[in-house]
Structures are given as C-alpha cells and as structure tokens.
C-alpha positions in Angstrom: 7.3 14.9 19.2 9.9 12.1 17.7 8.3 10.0 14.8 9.3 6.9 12.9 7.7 6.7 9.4 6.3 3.2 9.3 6.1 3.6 5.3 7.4 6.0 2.7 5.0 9.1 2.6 5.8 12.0 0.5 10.2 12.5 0.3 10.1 10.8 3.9 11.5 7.0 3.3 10.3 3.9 5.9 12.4 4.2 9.0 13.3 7.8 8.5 12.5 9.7 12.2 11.7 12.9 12.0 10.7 15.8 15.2 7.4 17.1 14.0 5.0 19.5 16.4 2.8 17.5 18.3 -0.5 18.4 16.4 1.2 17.0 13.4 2.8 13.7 14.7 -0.9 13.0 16.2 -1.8 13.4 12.4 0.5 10.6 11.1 0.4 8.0 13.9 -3.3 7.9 13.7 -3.7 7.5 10.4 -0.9 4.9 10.8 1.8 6.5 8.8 4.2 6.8 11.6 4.7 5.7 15.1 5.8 7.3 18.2 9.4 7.6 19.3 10.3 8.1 22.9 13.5 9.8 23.5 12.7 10.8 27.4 15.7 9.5 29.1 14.7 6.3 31.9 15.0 8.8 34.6 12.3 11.5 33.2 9.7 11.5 36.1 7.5 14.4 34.7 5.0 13.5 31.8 5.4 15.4 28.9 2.6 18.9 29.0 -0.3 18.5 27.2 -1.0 20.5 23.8 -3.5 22.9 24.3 -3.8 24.3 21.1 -6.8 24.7 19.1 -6.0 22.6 15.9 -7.4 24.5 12.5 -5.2 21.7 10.6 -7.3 19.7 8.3 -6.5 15.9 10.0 -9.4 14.7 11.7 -10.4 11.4 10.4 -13.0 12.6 8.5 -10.6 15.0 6.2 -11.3 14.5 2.8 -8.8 15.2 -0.1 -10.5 18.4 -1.1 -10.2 19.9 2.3 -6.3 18.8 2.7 -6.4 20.5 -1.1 -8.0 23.8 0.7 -5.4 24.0 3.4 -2.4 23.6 1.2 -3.6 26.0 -1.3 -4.3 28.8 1.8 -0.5 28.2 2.9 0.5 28.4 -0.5 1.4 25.1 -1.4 1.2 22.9 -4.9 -2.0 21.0 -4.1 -1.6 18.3 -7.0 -1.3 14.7 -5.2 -2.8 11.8 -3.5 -3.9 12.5 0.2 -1.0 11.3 1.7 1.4 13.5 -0.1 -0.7 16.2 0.4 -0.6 15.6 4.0 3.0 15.0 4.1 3.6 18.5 2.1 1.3 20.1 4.7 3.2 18.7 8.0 6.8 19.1 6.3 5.6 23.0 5.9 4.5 23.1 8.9 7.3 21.8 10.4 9.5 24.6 9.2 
C-alpha cells in the first residue's frame, strides 16, 4: 500500500510517499501519521484483496511504548526513542 507522511516521523520528512505492506500502512494512517495514496489507474474495476494475515505487530491502539520497545528489541533493533520513532524503526524494518 502507497502512503503519504502527513508529518515527519522517524528519517521519513512530511510529504515523503513511501510503499509499505499493508499491515504497516494501516499502522500509520490510523494513528494519523500518514494517509492513503491511491495509485489504481481510473479503469481498475477489481477492489484490491483483503489482508488476511494474522498481525503479531505491536500497533493496535492500545500499544504502549514498552510493548513497541519488546518488538524492536526481538527483531533486533535499537529500542532507545519516543513511540513514534520506534514505530517508524519497526515499519521501515519491516518494510525491507
């Protein structure tokens, strides 16, 4: 999924778009860090498949810091930070 940052979060700057999996760019837009991009042409008549993944990410609303601290220290990541830059480190990981 194509997202516009709507603010600067982590090395991402305001306006950068970015294609992020479709677990993590659920993440972002509803914590309001980024909105949804459409790049379907006007023609697309098929709605885009449903992700029917189980999500183990830590990004439900209720995620606290320390649990976004657990996930980036089991993938191996620095987990110094506020939440947001913890999140961002996470999905940018991920992403790879």
């Amino acid at each position: 999924m194509r997202v516009t940052y709507t603010h600067r979060l982590g090395q991402n700057r305001k306006g950068t778009t970015r294609d992020l999996s479709d677990t993590e760019a659920r993440w972002l837009i509803e914590r309001g860090h980024a909105t949804a991009t459409d790049t379907r042409s006007e023609t697309a008549t098929e709605p885009p498949a449903e992700d029917t993944t189980p999500d183990d990410t830590p990004g439900a609303d209720t995620a606290t810091l320390a649990e976004l601290r657990a996930h980036a220290d089991s993938l191996g990541l620095p987990t110094y930070g506020t939440k947001a830059q913890l999140a961002a480190r996470i999905a940018d990981h991920q992403a790879e």
